[in-house]
C-alpha positions, 0 to 999 in steps of 0.5 A: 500500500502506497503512503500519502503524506498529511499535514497537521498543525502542531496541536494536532500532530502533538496529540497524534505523536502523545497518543501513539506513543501512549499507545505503543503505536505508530502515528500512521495507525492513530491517525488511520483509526481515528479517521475510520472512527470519524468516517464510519457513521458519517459517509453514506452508505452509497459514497458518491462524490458531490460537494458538502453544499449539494448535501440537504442542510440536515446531513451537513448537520450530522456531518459537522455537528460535532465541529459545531459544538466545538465552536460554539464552546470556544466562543463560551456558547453551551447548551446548544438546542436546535429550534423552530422549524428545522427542529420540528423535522422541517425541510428548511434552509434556515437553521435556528439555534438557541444556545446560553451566551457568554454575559460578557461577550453581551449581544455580540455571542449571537453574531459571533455564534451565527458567523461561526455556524453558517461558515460551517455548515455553509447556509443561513443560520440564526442565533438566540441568546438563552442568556438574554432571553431569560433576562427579559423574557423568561417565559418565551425562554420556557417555550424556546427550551420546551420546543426545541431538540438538542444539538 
């Protein structure tokens, strides 16, 4: 079998390099596995080539939803919930989410959020605050939760 070489930033390839050597394996076999790991649930079962934004937003969703949440958590985002109509099982193109906010980061979270997660998932995608909501509206905030799915 013929080797390709893979570049990777330094977190990444330090990561590799602890766990191999954690491991007792190499770092070929790391990345070999949790690449396949990775893979496995998200390729569909026919592999058809077609670009990530011919994909219907909802398995571009699936695919990248992991990456997503990592986003919005190192924008101090959590409890990331789909909502609206998209959540409902909806065909839209429109994403809503609604996930608690950084206080200090103020309204500026949601645009953060939003840019974060449309470049991601390339399509529009809207951000509410849960932090701001119950501030001034608890009660939507009640409804929002009791609508929505988790991410």
């Amino acid at each position: 079998m013929r080797d390709y070489s893979l570049k990777a930033d330094g977190e990444t390839h330090r990561l590799v390099s602890d766990l191999a050597y954690l491991l007792g394996e190499t770092k070929k076999h790391v990345i070999a596995e949790a690449v396949a790991q990775y893979a496995a649930p998200r390729l569909p079962a026919v592999r058809e080539r077609r670009p990530f934004t011919d994909l219907p937003v909802r398995q571009r969703l699936a695919l990248r939803r992991d990456e997503l949440i990592r986003a919005f958590e190192r924008s101090g985002a959590s409890d990331v919930r789909l909502i609206g109509p998209f959540a409902s099982g909806e065909d839209v193109e429109l994403v809503e989410i609604l996930a608690e906010t950084d206080l200090m980061m103020g309204g500026e979270a949601v645009d953060v959020l939003a840019r974060a997660a449309r470049e991601i998932l390339a399509t529009p995608v809207e951000v509410t605050s849960a932090t701001a909501v119950a501030l001034f509206h608890p009660e939507r905030l009640e409804l929002l939760r009791a609508e929505s799915t988790p991410l």
